[in-house]
N, C-alpha and C positions, 0 to 999 in steps of 0.2 A: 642369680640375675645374669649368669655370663649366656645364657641359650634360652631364656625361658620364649622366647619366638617357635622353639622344636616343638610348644603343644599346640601349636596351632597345625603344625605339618602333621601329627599325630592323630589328631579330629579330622584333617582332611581325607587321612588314608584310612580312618577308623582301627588302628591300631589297637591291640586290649594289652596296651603298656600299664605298669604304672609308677608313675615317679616321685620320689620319696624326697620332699624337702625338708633337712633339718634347719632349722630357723633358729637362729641364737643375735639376730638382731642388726649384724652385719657382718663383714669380714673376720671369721675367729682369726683366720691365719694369717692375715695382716696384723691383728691385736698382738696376736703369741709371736711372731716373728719382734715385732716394736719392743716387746718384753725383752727377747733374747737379747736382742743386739742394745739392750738397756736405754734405746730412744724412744721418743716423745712419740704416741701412736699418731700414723699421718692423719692427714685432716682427709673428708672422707667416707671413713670406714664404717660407722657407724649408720644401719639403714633402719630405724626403728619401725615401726606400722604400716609395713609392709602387708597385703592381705592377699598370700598365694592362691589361695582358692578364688578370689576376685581376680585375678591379674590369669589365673586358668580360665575363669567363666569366658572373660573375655577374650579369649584364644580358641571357643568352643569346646573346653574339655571339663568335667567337672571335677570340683576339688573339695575337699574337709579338713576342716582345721583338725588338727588333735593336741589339747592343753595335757591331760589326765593320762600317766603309764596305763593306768587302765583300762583306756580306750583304744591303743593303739592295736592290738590284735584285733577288735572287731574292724576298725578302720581299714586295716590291711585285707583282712579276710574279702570284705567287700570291694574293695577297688581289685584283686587278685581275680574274685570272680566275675569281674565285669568283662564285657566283649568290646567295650570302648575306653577311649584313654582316662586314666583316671589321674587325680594329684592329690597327694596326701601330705603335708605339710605338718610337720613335726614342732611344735617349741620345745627348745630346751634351752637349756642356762647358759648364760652369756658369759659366765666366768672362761677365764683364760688359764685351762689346764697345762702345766710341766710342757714344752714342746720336745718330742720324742724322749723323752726320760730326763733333762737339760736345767734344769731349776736353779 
């Protein structure tokens, strides 16, 4: 969410980028930093239903969700061979992994 304006400059210039969003719900590294420092996660961080390929469409680029590990290589294969911008939006798990090895 900190640039998503740059797929609109990418449709404009017709750039064959493509950008990969890992989607775990909101801020992991606010979550995992909140862990570390044993405080209360800020208020905030949490952006649930979010729909990057909607929030692309509307920027003119197109986008695909990917839920299934098993989809993600044809996902990629396709937006890789395209000549315009593509958005490939990742879910993955919202859990809050070890911050740099730190548990």
């Amino acid at each position: 969410m900190y640039s998503i304006q740059a797929l609109w400059t990418a449709a404009q210039h017709r750039l064959p980028i493509t950008v990969v969003v890992l989607n775990n719900g909101g801020y992991g590294a606010m979550r995992a930093f909140s862990q570390l420092m044993k405080k209360a996660a800020p208020p905030g961080i949490d952006l649930p239903g979010l729909d990057f390929p909607a929030l692309a469409a509307g920027h003119g680029c197109a986008g695909v969700r990917v839920e299934r590990a098993d989809d993600l290589a044809p996902a990629l294969s396709e937006a890789f061979a395209s000549a315009k911008p593509r958005l490939v939006e990742v879910l993955v798990d919202r859990a809050v992994p070890g911050l740099y090895g730190l548990d």
